[in-house]
C-alpha positions in Angstrom: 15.2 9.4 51.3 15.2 7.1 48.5 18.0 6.2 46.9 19.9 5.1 43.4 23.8 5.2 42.1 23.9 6.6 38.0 26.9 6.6 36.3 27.5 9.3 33.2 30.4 8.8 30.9 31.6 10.2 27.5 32.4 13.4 26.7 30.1 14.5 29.9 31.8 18.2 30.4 31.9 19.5 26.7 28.2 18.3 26.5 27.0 19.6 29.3 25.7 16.3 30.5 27.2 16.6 33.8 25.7 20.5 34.9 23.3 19.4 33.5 22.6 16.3 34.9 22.9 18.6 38.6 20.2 21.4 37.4 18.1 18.4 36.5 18.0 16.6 40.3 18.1 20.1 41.7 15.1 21.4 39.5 12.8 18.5 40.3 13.7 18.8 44.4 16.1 15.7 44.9 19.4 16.1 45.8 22.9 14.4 44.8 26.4 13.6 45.9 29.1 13.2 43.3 30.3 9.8 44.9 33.5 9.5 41.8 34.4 11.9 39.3 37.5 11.2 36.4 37.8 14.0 34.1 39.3 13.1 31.1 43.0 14.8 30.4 43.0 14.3 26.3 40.7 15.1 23.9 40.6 11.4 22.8 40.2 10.5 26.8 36.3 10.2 28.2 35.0 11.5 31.8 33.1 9.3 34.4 31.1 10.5 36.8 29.3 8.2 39.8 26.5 9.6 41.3 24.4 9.3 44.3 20.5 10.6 43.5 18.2 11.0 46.2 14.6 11.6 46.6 11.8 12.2 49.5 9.9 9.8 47.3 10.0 6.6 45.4 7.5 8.4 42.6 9.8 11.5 42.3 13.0 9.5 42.4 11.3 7.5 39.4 10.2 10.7 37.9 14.0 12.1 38.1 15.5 8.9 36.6 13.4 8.7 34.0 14.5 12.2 33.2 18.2 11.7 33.2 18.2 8.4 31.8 17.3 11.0 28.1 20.9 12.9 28.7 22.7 9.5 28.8 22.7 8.5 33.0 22.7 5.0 33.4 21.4 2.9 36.3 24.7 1.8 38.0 23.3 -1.6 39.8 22.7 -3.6 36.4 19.3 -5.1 36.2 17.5 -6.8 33.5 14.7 -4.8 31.5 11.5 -5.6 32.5 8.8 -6.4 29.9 4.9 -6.8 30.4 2.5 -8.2 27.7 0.0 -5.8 26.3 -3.7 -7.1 27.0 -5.2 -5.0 23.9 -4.8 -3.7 20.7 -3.1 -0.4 21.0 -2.9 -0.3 24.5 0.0 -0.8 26.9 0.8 -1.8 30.4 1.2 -0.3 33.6 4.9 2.1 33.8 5.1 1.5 29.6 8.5 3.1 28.8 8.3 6.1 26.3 11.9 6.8 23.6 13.4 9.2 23.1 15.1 9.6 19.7 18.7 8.9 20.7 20.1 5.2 20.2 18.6 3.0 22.8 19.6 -0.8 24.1 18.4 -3.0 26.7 19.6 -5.3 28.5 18.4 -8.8 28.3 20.0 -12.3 29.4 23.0 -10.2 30.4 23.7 -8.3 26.9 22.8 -5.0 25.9 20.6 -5.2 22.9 20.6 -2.0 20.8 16.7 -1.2 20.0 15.8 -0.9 15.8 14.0 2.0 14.3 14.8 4.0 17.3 12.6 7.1 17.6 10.9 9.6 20.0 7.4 8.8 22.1 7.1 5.6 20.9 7.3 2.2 22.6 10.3 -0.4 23.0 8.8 -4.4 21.9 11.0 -7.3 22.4 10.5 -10.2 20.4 11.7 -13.4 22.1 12.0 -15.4 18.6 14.0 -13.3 16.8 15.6 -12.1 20.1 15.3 -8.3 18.8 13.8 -5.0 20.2 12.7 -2.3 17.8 9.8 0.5 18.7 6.3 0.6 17.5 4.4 3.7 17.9 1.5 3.3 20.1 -1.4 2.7 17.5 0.8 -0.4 16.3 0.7 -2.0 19.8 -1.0 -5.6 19.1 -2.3 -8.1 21.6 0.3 -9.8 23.1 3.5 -8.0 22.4 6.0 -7.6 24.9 6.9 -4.0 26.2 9.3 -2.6 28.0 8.0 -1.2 31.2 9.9 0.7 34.3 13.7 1.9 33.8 15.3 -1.0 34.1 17.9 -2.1 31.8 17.6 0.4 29.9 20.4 2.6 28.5 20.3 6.0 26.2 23.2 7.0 24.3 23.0 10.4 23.1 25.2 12.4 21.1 27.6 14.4 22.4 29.2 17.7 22.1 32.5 17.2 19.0 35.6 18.3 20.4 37.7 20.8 19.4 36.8 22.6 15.7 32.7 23.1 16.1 30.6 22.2 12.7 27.5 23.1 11.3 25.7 20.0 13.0 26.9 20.5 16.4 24.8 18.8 18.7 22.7 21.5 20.8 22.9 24.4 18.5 22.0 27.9 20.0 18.7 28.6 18.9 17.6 30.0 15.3 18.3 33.7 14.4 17.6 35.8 11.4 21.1 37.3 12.4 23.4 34.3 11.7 25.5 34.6 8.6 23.3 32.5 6.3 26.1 32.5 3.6 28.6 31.3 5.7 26.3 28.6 7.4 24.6 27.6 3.1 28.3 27.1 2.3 28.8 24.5 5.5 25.8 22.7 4.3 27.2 22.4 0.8 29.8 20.8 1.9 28.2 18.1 4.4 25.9 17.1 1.6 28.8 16.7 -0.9 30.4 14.6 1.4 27.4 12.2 2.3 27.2 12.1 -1.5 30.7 11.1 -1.7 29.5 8.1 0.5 26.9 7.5 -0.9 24.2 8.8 1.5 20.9 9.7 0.7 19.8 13.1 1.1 15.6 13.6 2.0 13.7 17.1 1.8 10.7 17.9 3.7 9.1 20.9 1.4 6.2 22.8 1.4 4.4 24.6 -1.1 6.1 27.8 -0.3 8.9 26.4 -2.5 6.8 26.8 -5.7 4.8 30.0 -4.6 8.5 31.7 -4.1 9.4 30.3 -7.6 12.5 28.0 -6.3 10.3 24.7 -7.6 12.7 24.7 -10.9 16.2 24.8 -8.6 14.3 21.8 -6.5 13.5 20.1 -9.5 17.5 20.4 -10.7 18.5 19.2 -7.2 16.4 16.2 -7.3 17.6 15.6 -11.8 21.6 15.6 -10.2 20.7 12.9 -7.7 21.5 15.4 -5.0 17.9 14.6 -3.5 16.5 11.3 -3.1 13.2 11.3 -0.9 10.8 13.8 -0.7 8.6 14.1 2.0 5.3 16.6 1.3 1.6 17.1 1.3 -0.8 17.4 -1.4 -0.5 21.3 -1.4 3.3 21.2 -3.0 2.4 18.0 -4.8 -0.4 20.3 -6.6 1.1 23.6 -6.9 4.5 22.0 -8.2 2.2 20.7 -11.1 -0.2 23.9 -11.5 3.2 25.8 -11.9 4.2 23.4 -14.7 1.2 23.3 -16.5 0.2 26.8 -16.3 2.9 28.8 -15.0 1.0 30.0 -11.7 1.1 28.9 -8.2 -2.4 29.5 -6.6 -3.5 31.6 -9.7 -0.2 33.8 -9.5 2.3 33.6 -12.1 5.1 32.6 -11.0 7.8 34.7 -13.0 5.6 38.1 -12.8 4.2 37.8 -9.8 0.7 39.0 -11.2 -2.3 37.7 -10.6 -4.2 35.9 -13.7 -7.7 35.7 -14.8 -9.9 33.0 -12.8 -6.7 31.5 -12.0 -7.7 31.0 -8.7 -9.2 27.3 -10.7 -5.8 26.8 -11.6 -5.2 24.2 -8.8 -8.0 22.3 -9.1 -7.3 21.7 -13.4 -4.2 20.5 -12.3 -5.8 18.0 -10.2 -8.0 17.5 -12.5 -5.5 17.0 -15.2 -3.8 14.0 -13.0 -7.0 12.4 -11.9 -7.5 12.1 -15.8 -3.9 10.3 -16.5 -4.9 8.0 -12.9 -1.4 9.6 -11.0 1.3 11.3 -12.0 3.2 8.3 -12.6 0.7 8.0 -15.3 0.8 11.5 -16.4 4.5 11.8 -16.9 4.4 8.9 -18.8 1.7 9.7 -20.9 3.1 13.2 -21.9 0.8 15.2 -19.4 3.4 16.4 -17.1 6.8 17.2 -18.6 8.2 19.5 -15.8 8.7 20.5 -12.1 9.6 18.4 -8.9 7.3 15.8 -9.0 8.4 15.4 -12.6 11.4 14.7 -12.1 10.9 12.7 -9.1 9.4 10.1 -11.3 11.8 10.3 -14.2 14.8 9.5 -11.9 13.2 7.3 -9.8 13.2 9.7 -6.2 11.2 8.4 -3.7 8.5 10.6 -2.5 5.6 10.6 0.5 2.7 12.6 0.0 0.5 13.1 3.4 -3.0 14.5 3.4 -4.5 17.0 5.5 -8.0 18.1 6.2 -8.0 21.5 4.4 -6.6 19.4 0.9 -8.3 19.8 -2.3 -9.0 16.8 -4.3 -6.7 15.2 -3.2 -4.0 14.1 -5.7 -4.4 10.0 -6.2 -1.1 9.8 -5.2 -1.7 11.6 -1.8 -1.8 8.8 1.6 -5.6 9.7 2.9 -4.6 7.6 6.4 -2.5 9.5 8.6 -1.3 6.4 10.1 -0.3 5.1 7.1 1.6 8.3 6.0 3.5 7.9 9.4 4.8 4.1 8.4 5.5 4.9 5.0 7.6 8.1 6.1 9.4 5.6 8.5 10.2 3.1 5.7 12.8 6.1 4.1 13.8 7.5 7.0 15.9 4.1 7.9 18.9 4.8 5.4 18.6 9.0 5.4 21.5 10.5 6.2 20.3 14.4 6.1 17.1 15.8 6.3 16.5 19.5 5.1 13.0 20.7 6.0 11.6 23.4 4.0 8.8 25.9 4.9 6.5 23.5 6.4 5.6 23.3 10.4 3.8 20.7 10.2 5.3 18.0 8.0 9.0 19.2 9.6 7.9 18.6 12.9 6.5 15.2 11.8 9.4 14.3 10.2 11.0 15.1 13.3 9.4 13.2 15.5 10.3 10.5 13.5 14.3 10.5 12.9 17.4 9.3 14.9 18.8 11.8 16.6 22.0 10.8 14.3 20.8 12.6 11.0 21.4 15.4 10.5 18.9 17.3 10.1 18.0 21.5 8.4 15.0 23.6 9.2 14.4 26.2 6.9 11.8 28.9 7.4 11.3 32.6 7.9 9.1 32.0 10.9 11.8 31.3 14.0 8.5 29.5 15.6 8.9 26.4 13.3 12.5 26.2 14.2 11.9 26.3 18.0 9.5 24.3 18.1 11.1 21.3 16.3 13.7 22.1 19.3 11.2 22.0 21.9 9.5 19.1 20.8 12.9 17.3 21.2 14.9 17.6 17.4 17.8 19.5 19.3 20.4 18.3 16.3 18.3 20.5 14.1 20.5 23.4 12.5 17.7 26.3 11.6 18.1 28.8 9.8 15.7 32.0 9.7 15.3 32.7 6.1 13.2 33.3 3.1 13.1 29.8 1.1 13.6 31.4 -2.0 16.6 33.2 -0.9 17.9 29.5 0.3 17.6 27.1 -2.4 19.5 28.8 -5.0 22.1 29.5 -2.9 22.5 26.4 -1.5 22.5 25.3 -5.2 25.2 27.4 -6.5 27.7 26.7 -3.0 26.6 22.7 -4.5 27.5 23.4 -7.9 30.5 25.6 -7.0 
């Protein structure tokens, strides 16, 4: 049997990192022996836990390590982290380590060096002049660069059960229900934004073009004019609709406040693209009078950031829509450094991209009344997620009048 000691500490038992830890050996056919365990007798106190894992293999111990090294196990025999150069553009070497979302460090020249821009599937690079690690997604990989390879020195911090009095943002939340008292969970929500606020955090939306078809554009829009919303993340669709709805009052020919259909309004989206291709962007079209409504409005007139990623299926697109997928991706990453909470809004898609993207500290909101989109952010690895299984225009106004409360 092959053999290695991990050590788990922190609040292991309220997290579940320690059963958890167990299931994990167990489920992959190793086998353990709890070699020290100190349970922690306050809430303040941690718990330690020394553990012997075992495999028939070297490959499936590897395999197992590598697995419990994402729940916060750390090698016990301290080693440096190993680091191979890549010999091609996007391309990496043998055993290339892959992140997880949680804060990361490695250790090099005997101190643990916490890794920048941490985020999920992505690759760990040190840089020996500046002496810093930070993670570059695999299509950023450049001749040369140093990775992190093996398991080595490397240590995953995740976040841990709170103790005592749960909140909204509880790390591993039981999974999305239509059932859950929406009101009471809205009114939670209100208050962790007013408090970032207080602190002056920064608050980003993920959004979809669902908001405008449900008519809850205008209670976006009023969000993003009281400073409550600073980055918008979005694809052409709500980019477009947003402005059809304030030019013509539809949203994909439908008006908005009837819900009737209008004549050949189906053409309604593309004179709105139209309309901004005209002014050059809708920088340019606020300014010059063209646009004098809506979220992307607004947006512009108090200076909100905003991200707009294209798709296949877009029409036009909008100028101010980011063709390159890639470069979508980095741009996205450029606001998602100082975010504090992320609420994503009836979009699978751009919520699970978002996702993929953020710390595992921000707290994060999935909206939608499809409980796929919220289990599959959680799938994919977003556990901190809080979703909630709802119509979207039941949501924002509510959320707006527990803000406003």
């Amino acid at each position: 049997m092959y053999t290695r000691e991990v050590t788990l500490s922190g609040h292991i038992i309220d997290s579940l990192a320690l059963p958890k830890t167990m299931d994990l050996i167990m489920d992959k056919g190793g086998d353990f022996k709890i070699l020290e365990f100190e349970v922690g007798k306050r809430k303040k106190d941690v718990s330690t836990a020394r553990i012997r894992v075992a495999a028939e293999t070297e490959s499936l111990l590897g395999e197992i390590l590598d697995e419990l090294s994402e729940i916060g196990a750390l090698i016990t025999e301290l080693k440096e982290v190993q680091l191979l150069r890549s010999e091609k553009d996007k391309t990496l070497p043998p055993d290339f380590y892959s992140t997880t979302h949680h804060p990361t460090y490695i250790r090099q020249n005997g101190e643990w060096l916490k890794v920048q821009d941490i985020e999920m599937d992505c690759m760990i690079v040190f840089d020996p002049e500046t002496k810093r690690a930070f993670c570059k997604p695999i299509g950023r990989i450049q001749k040369g660069d140093l990775v992190v390879v093996g398991r080595e020195g490397i240590k995953v911090v995740p976040p841990e059960r709170p103790r005592g009095k749960k909140g909204v943002f509880e790390f591993m939340s039981s999974e999305a229900s239509s059932e859950k008292p929406i009101k009471s969970t809205v009114k939670k929500i209100a208050a962790e934004i007013k408090e970032i606020k207080r602190n002056n955090g920064k608050i980003a939306v993920v959004a979809g073009p669902a908001v405008v078809h449900t008519g809850s554009a205008p209670v976006l829009a009023e969000m993003i004019k009281d400073g409550i919303v600073d980055v918008i993340f979005a694809g052409n669709a709500l980019a477009t609709h947003d402005i059809e709805s304030a030019l013509y009052g539809t949203s994909l020919g439908i008006c908005v406040k009837s819900g009737e259909a209008t004549v050949r309004g189906h053409k309604h989206h593309i004179y709105a693209i139209n309309e901004i291709n005209k002014a050059g962007s809708i920088r340019e079209a606020v300014e010059k009078g063209v646009l004098k409504k809506g979220i992307m409005y607004e947006c512009i007139k108090n200076n909100a950031d905003y991200v707009l990623a294209g798709s296949i299926r877009d029409d036009g697109p909008l100028p101010d829509v980011i063709t390159d997928v890639i470069d979508a991706q980095d741009e996205m990453r450029k606001h998602v450094k100082d975010v504090d909470m992320v609420i994503m809004i009836s979009t699978m898609l751009h919520s699970i991209a978002v996702g993929n993207i953020l710390p595992s500290h921000v707290k994060s909101i999935c909206v939608d009344i499809n409980p796929a989109t919220v289990t599959k952010l959680a799938d994919r690895g977003s556990a901190q997620v809080v979703g909630i299984v709802t119509d979207v225009g039941a949501f924002l106004p509510m959320l707006k009048d527990e803000l406003d409360s």
